[in-house]
C-alpha positions as CSV (number, residue, x, y, z in Angstrom):
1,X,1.1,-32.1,16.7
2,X,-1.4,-29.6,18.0
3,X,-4.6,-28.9,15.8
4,X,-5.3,-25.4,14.4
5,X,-7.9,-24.8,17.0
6,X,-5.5,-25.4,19.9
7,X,-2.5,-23.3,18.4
8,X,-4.6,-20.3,18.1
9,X,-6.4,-21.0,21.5
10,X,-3.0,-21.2,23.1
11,X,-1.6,-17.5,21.4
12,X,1.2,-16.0,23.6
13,X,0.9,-12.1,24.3
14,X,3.9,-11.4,22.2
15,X,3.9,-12.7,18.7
16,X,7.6,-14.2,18.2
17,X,8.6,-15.4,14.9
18,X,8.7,-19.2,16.3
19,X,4.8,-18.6,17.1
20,X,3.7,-16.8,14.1
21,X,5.6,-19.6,11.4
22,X,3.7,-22.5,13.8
23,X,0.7,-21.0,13.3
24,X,0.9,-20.3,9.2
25,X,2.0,-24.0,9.1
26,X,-1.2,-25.1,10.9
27,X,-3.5,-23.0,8.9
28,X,-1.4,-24.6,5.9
29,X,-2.3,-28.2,6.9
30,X,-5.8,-28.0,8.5
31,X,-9.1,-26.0,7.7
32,X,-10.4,-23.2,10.4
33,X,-14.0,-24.3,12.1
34,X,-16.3,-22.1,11.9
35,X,-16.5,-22.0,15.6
36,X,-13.0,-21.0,16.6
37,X,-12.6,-17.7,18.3
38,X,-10.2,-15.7,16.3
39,X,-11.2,-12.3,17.3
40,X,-8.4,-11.7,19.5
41,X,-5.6,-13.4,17.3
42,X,-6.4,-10.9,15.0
43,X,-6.4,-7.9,16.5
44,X,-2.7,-8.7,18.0
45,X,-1.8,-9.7,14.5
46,X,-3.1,-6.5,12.6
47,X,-1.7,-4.7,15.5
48,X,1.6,-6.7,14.7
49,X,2.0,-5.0,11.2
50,X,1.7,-1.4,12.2
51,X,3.8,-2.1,15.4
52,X,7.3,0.3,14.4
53,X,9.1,-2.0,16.8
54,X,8.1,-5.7,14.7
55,X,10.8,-7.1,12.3
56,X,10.2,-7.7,9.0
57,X,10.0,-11.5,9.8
58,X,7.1,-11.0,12.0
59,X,5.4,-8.5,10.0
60,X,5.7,-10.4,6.6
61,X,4.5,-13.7,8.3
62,X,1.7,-11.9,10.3
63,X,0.5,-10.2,6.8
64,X,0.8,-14.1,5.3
65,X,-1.5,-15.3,8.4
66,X,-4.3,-12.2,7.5
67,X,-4.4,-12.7,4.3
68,X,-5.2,-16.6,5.1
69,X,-7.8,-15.7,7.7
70,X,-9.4,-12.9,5.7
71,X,-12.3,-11.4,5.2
72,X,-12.0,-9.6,8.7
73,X,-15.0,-7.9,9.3
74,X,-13.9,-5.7,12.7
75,X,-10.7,-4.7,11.0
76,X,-12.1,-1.1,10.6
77,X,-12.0,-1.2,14.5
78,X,-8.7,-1.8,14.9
79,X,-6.5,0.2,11.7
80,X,-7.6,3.3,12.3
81,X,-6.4,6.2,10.6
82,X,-4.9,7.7,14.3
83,X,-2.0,4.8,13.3
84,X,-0.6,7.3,11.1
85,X,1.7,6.5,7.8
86,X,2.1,3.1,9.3
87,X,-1.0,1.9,7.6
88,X,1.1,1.4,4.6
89,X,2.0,-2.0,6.1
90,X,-1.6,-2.5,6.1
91,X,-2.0,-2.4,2.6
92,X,-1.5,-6.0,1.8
93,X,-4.0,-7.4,3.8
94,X,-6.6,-4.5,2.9
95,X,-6.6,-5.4,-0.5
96,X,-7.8,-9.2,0.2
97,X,-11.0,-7.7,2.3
98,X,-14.5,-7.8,1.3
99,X,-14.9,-4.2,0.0
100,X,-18.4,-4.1,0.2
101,X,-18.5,-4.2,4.2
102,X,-19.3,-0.7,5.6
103,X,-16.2,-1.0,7.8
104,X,-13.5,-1.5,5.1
105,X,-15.6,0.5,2.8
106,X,-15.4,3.8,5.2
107,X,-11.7,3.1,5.9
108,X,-10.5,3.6,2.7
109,X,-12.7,6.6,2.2
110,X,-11.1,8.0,4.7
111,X,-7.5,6.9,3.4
112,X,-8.4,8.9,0.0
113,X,-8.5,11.3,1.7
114,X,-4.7,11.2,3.6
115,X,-3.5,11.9,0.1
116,X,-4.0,15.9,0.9
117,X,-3.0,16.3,3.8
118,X,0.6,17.3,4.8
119,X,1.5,14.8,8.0
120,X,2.4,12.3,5.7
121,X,6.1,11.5,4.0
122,X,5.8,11.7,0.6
123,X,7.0,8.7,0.1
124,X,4.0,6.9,1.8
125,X,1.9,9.1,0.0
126,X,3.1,7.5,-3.3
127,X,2.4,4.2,-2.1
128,X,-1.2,5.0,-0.9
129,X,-1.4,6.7,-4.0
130,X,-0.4,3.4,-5.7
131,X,-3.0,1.4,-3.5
132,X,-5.7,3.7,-4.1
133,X,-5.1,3.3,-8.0
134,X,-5.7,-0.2,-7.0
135,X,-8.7,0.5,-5.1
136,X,-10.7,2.4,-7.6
137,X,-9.9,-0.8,-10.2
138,X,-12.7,-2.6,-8.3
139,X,-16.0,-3.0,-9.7
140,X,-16.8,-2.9,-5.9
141,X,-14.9,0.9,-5.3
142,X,-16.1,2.3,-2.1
143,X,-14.1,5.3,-3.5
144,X,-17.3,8.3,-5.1
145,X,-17.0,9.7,-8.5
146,X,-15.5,12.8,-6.7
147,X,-12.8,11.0,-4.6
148,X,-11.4,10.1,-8.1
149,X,-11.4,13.4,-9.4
150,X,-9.5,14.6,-6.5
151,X,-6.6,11.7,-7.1
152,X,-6.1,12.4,-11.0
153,X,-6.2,16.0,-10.1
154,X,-3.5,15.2,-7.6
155,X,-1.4,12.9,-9.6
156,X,-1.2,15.6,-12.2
157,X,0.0,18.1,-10.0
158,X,2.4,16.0,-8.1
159,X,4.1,15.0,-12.1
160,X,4.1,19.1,-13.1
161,X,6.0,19.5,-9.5
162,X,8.2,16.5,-10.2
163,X,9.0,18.0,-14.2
164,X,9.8,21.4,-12.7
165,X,12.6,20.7,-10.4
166,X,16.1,21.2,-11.4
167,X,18.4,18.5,-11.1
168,X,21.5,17.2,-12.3
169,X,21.1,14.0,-10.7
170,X,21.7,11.1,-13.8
171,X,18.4,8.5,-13.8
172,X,21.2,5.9,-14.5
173,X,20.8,5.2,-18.0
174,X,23.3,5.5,-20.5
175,X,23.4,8.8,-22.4
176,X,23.5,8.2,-26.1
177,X,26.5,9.6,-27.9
178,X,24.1,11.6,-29.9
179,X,23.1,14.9,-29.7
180,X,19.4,14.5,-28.2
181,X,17.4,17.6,-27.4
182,X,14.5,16.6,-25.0
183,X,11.5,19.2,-24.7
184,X,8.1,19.8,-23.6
185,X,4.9,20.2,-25.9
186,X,5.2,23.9,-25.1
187,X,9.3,23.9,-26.2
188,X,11.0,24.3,-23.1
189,X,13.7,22.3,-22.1
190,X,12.7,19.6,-19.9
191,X,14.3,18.3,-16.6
192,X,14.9,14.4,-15.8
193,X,11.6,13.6,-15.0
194,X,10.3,11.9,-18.3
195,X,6.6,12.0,-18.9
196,X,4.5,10.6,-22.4
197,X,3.8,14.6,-23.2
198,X,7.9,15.1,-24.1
199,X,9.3,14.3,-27.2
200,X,13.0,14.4,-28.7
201,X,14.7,16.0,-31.4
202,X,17.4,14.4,-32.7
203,X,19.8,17.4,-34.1
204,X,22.6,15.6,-36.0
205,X,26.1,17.3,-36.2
206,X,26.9,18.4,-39.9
């Protein structure tokens, strides 16, 4: 069986799923030296996770393999925010880095920051929104007393937009068989988007 050292040393261009499960076995069953050269399996793999045309099987074991071989310091070099919405996939492997390096330090800065602007689905923007929560958890939070500001600010004007459109979509619960009024603070009738600030009355038929 090859060593750790010579698995990584002989890397293939393209990063099949037979490559990337030999090499997260070898990490499994032998400790990196301090002297392999790893700068290039790296950037194909954090390249890997962003790439729109990788399966899930390569991205989830490439993700496994970062996480393993993290702290990376050049991988501010490599996601840059020019990679778009597909950063997301990124998320993972950012939250195992050392946030005190400048690098990773800048690049979530900057990924606040994607939060207001209109090039990104919404969807992503929740789950930035959810790694960013994350984020500014850290003793270490690269993220300024404004940048967190600007999120709550955000959050609560995403949840007003949420609570003020119409729908008659059902959530999937069960409806009681009671009458239940739900309403705001301020008495207006609320929509299905359920927030700690509503409150029920419970009207019962006489």
């Amino acid at each position: 069986m090859k060593s750790l050292r010579e698995v990584i040393e002989d890397a293939p261009k393209t990063m099949t799923k037979e490559y990337l499960q030999t090499l997260n076995i070898a990490l499994f069953q032998h400790d990196l030296e301090s002297d392999t050269d790893i700068d290039a399996i790296l950037s194909s793999l954090l390249l890997l996770i962003v790439d729109p045309g990788a399966t899930v099987s390569q991205q989830h074991l490439a993700i496994v393999i970062l996480q393993k071989l993290s702290p990376i310091k050049s991988i501010s070099e490599i996601l840059t925010l020019e990679i778009g919405p597909l950063l997301i996939k990124a998320f993972p492997v950012l939250l195992v880095q050392d946030i005190s390096d400048q690098g990773t330090k800048e690049l979530i800065s900057k990924l606040s920051w994607c939060l207001y602007n209109g090039n990104w689905p919404l969807e992503c923007q929740w789950q930035l929104l959810g790694f960013i929560s994350t984020v500014v958890a850290s003793p270490k939070t690269p993220l300024t007393q404004e940048d967190m500001k600007r999120v709550c600010s955000l959050l609560s004007e995403w949840l007003i937009i949420q609570a003020s459109v119409p729908s008659n979509k059902s959530l999937g619960f069960r409806r009681s068989s009671s009458s239940l009024s739900i309403t705001e603070v301020d008495g207006t009738n609320t929509q299905d988007f359920f927030t700690v600030l509503n409150y029920g009355e419970f009207k019962k038929n006489i």
